[in-house]
C-alpha positions as CSV (number, residue, x, y, z in Angstrom):
1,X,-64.1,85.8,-7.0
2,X,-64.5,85.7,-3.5
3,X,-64.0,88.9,-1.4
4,X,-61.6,88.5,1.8
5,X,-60.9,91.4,4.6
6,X,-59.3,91.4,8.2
7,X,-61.1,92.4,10.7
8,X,-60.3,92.5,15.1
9,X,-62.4,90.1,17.1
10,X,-62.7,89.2,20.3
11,X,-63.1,85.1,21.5
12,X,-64.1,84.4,24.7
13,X,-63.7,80.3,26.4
14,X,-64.9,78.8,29.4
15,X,-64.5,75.5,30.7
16,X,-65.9,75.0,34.2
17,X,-68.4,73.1,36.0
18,X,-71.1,75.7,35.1
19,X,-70.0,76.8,31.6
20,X,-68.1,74.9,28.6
21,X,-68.1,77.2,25.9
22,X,-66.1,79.5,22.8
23,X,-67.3,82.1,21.0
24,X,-66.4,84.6,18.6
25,X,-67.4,87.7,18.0
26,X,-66.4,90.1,14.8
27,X,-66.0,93.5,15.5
28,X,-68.5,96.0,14.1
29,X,-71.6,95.2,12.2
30,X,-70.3,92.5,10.3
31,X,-73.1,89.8,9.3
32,X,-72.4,87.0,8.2
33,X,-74.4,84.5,5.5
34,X,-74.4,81.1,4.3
35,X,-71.4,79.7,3.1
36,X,-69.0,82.7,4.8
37,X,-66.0,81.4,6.2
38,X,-64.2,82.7,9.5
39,X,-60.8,82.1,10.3
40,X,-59.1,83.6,13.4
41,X,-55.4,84.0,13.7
42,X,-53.1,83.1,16.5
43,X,-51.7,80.1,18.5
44,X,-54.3,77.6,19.7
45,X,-55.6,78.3,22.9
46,X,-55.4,75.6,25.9
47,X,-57.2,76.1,29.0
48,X,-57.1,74.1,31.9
49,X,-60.3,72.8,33.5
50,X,-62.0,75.6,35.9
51,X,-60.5,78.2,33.5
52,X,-62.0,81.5,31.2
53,X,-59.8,83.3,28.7
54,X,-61.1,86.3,26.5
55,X,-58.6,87.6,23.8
56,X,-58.7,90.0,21.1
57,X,-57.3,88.9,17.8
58,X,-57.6,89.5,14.4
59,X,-59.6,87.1,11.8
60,X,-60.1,87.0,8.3
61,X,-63.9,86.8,6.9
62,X,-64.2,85.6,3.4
63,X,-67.5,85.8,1.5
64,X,-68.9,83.3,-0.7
65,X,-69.7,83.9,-4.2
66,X,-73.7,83.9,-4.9
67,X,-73.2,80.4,-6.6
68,X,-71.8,78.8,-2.9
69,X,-74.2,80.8,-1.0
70,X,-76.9,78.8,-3.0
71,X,-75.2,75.6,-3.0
72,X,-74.7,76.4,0.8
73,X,-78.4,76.7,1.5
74,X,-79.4,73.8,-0.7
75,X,-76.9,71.5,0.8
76,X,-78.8,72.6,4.5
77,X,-81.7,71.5,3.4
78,X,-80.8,67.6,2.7
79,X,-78.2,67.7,6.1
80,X,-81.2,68.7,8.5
81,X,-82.8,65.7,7.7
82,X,-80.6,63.3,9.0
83,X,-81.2,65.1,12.5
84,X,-84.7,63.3,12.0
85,X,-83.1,59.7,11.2
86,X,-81.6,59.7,15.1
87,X,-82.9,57.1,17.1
88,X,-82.8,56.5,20.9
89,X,-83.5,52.8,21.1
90,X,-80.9,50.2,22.4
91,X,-78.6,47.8,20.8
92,X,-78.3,47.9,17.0
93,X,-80.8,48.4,14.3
């Protein structure tokens, strides 16, 4: 069963000429592992270009079991490959 808590966090966007950006940060010393999921609460946040928000909200973490943690890991393993398969030469292959 997986475990689920609430926890405040603060989120920080940026979209300018020198910075495009969003990040999250969980409050305290929370870390987080394969196959955690993070979902932070609120309305969506639109910025207009030029433009930094930071906002505290609350999110919910919830842990993966051991089985998805493994799963989680495996499954990286195949999907960085096909960052290998990328190729930079014209047209069509």
């Amino acid at each position: 069963m997986r475990r689920r808590f609430d926890t405040p966090c603060r989120i920080e966007i940026e979209q300018s000429p020198e910075h495009f950006h969003a990040h999250v940060e969980l409050e305290g010393d929370i870390r987080l592992q394969p196959g955690d999921k993070v979902r932070v609460h609120g309305r969506p946040i639109a910025l207009p270009f030029g433009a930094k928000v930071i906002e505290t909200r609350i999110a919910t973490v919830e842990r993966a079991t051991a089985l998805e943690r493994l799963l989680t890991r495996i499954k990286a393993r195949f999907e960085l490959g096909e960052l290998y398969e990328v190729s930079f030469n014209p047209g069509r292959m």
